[in-house]
C-alpha positions as CSV (number, residue, x, y, z in Angstrom):
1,X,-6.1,-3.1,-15.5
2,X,-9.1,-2.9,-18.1
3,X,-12.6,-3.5,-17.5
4,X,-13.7,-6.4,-17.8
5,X,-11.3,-8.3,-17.0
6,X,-10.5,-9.5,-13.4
7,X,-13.2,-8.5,-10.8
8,X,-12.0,-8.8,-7.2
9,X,-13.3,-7.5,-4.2
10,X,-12.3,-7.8,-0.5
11,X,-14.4,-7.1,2.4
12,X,-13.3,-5.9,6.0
13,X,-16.2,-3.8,8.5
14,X,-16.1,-0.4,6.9
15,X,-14.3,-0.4,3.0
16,X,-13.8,-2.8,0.6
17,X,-11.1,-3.2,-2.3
18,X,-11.5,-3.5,-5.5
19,X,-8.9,-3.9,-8.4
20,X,-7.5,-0.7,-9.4
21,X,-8.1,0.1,-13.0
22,X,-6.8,3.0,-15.3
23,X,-10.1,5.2,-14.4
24,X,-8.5,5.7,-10.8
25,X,-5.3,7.4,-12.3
26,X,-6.8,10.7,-11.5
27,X,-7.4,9.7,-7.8
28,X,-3.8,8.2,-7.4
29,X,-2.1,11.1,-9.3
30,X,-4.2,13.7,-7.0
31,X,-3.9,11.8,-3.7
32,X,-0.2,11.3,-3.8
33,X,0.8,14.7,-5.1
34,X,-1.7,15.6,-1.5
35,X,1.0,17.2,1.1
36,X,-0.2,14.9,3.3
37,X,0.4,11.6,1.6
38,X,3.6,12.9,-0.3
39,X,5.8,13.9,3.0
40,X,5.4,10.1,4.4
41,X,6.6,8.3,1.1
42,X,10.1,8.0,0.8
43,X,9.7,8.4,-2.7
44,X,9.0,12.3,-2.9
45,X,9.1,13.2,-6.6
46,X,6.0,14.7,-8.2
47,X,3.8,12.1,-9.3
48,X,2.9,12.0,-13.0
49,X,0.5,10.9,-15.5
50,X,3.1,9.6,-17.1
51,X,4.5,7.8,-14.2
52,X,1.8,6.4,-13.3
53,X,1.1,4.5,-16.7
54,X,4.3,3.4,-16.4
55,X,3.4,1.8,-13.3
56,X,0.6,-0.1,-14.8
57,X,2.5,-1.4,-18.0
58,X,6.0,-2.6,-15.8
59,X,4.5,-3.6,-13.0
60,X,0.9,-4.0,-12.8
61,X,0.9,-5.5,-16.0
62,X,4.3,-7.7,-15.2
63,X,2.5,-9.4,-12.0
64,X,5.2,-7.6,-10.4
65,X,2.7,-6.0,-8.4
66,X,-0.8,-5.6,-7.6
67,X,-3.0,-3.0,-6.7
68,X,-6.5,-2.3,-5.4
69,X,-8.4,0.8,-4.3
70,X,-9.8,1.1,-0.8
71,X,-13.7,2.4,-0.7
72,X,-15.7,3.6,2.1
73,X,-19.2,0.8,2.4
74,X,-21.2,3.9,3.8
75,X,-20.4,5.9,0.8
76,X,-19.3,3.6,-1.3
77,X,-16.5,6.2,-2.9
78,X,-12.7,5.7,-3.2
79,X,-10.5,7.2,-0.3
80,X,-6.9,5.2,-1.2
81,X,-4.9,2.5,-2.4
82,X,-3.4,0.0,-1.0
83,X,-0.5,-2.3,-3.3
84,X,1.6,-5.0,-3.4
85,X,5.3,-4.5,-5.1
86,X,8.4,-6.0,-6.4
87,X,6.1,-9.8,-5.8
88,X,9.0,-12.5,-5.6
89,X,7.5,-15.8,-6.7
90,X,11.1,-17.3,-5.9
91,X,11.1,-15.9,-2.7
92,X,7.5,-15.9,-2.1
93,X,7.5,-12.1,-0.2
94,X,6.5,-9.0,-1.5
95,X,6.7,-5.4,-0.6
96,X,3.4,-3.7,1.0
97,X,2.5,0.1,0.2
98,X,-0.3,1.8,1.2
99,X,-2.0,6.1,1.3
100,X,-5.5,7.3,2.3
101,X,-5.5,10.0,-0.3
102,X,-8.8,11.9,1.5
103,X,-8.3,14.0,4.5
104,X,-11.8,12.8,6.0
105,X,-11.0,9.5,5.7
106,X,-7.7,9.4,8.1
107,X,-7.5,8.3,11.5
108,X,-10.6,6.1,11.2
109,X,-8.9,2.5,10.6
110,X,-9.1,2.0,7.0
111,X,-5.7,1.9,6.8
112,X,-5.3,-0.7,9.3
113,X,-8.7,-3.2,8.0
114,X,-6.7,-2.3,4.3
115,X,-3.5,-3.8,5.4
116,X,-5.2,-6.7,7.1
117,X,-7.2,-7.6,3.5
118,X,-3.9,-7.6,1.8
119,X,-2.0,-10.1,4.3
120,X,-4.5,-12.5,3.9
121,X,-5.0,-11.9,0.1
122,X,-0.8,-12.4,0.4
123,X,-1.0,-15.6,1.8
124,X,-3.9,-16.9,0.3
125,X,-4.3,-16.0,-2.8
126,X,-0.8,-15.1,-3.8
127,X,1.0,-18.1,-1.8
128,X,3.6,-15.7,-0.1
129,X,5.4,-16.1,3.0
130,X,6.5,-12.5,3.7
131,X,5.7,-9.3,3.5
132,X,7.4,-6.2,4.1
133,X,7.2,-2.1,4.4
134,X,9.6,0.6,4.9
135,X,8.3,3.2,7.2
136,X,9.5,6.8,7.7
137,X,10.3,6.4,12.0
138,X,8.5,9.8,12.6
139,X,5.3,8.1,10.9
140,X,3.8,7.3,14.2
141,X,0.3,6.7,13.1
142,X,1.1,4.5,10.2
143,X,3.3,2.7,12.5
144,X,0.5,2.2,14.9
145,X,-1.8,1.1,12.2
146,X,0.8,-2.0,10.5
147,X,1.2,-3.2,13.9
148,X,-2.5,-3.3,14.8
149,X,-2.6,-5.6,11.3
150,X,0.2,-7.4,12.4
151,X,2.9,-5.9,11.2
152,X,6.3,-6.3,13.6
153,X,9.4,-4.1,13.7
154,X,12.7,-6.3,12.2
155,X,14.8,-2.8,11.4
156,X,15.5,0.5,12.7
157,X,17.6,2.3,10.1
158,X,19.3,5.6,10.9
159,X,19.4,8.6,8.8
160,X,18.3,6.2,5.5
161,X,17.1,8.6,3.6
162,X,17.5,12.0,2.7
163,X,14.3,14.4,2.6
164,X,13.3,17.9,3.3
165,X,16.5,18.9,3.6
166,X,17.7,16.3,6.4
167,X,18.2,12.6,7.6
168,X,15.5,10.9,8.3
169,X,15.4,7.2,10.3
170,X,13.3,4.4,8.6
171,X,12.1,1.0,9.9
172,X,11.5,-1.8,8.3
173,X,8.7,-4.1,9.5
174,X,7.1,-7.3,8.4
175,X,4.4,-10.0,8.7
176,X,5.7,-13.7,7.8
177,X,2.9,-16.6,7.0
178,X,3.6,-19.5,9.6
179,X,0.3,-20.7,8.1
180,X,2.8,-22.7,5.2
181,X,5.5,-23.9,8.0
């Protein structure tokens, strides 16, 4: 995203979002290399520079995704991001991904006003029907926070994935727009 060009911003109590541009790849490189954010992705390889560019030339640049950073109001700095991936215009449903990259910022409901912002820029502005995430089942307070944006449980996946040296269970959750039935 350059400057200048689209300038979005979505409001809940405490943060806002704004468009990510390529001035956050610092933020995004540092937050997900963070132990903390890295060992609940499923995706655990070192994130790059390189990858992320990538990123924003397939994908962001594609309209395959979207995705925004999530500020504090009170301080009015960057603490995460929160994105929308692999957007099927046939199928009108999208995947949801979100990480508070700063320590100080967890466990205060960011997460949860982020991922109600992004449902309701889904359905409205986007015209989807569905969205879903993939959770790691040991991710208690993530899974706390989708459902409290209204997130439910449709899968329970055991040993999916392979990380830190052992199976791991994922669940698959989802929020469908009965606005459009």
């Amino acid at each position: 995203m350059d400057k200048g060009k689209e300038t979005l911003v979505l409001e809940e109590q405490d943060i806002f979002l704004r468009l990510m541009d390529r001035e956050d790849t610092d933020h995004i490189i540092r937050w997900r290399n963070t132990d903390f954010v890295y060992r609940n992705f499923i995706y655990q390889k070192p994130f790059t520079r390189e990858g992320h560019e990538n990123w924003i030339r397939e994908m962001i640049g594609t309209g395959r995704a979207v995705q925004f950073i999530i500020c504090r109001k009170d301080r009015e700095e960057p603490v995460g991001s929160v994105y929308l991936r692999d957007i099927d215009r046939t199928h009108h449903k999208a995947e949801y991904g979100i990480f508070i990259g700063e320590k100080d910022a967890q466990g205060k409901g960011f997460g949860t006003q982020a991922a109600r912002l992004m449902i309701r820029y889904a359905f409205e502005n986007l015209g989807l029907h569905k969205l879903m995430l993939r959770v790691l089942a040991e991710n208690l307070p993530a899974i706390k926070s989708y459902e409290h944006a209204g997130f439910v449980r449709e899968a329970y996946l055991k040993d999916e994935v392979f990380l830190e040296g052992r199976y791991k269970d994922v669940i698959y959750m989802a929020v469908i727009n009965n606005e459009n039935d």
